[in-house]
C-alpha positions as CSV (number, residue, x, y, z in Angstrom):
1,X,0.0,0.0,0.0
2,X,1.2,3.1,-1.0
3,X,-0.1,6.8,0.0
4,X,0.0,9.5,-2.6
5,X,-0.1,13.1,-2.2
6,X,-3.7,13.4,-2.7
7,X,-3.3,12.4,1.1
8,X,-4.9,15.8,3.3
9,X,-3.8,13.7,6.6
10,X,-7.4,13.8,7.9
11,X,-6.3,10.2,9.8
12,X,-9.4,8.0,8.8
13,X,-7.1,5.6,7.1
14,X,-5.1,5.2,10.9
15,X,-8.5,5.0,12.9
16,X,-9.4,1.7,10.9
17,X,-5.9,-0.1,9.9
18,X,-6.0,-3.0,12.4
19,X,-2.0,-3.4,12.1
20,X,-1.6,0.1,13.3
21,X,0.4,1.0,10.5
22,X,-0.6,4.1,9.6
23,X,1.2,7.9,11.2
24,X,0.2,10.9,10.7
25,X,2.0,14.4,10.7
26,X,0.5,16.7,8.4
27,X,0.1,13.8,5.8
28,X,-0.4,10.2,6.3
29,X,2.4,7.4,5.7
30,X,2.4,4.2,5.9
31,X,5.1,1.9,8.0
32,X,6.6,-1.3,7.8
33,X,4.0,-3.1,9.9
34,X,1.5,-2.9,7.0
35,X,0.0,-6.3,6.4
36,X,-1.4,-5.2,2.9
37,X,-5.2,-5.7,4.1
38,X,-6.2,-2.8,2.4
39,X,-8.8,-1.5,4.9
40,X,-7.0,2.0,4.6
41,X,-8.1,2.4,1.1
42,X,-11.8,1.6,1.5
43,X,-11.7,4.2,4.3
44,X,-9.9,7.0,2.2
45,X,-12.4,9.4,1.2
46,X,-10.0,11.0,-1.5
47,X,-8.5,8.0,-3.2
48,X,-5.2,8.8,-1.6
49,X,-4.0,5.5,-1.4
50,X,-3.1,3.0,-3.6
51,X,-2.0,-0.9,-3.9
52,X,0.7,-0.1,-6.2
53,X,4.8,0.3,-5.0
């Protein structure tokens, strides 16, 4: 999962990633403890994030 810079850091995506993989500071990014579920990209109301690298 990747997070492009459509991202407005609003922080949905963090509240439902259940691998708590998501930080936010001004924009959203996404960590190394991301198990690719892609719950964060149903949540994103702008499309900001993607499946591809």
């Amino acid at each position: 999962m990747r997070i492009t810079q459509a991202c407005v850091g609003c922080g949905h995506c963090k509240v439902f990633c259940p691998a708590g993989a998501i930080e936010t500071c001004g924009v959203s990014r996404i960590n190394d403890k991301c198990i690719e579920c892609g719950k964060c990209k149903g949540y994103c109301a702008l499309g900001a994030i993607t499946e591809e690298p």
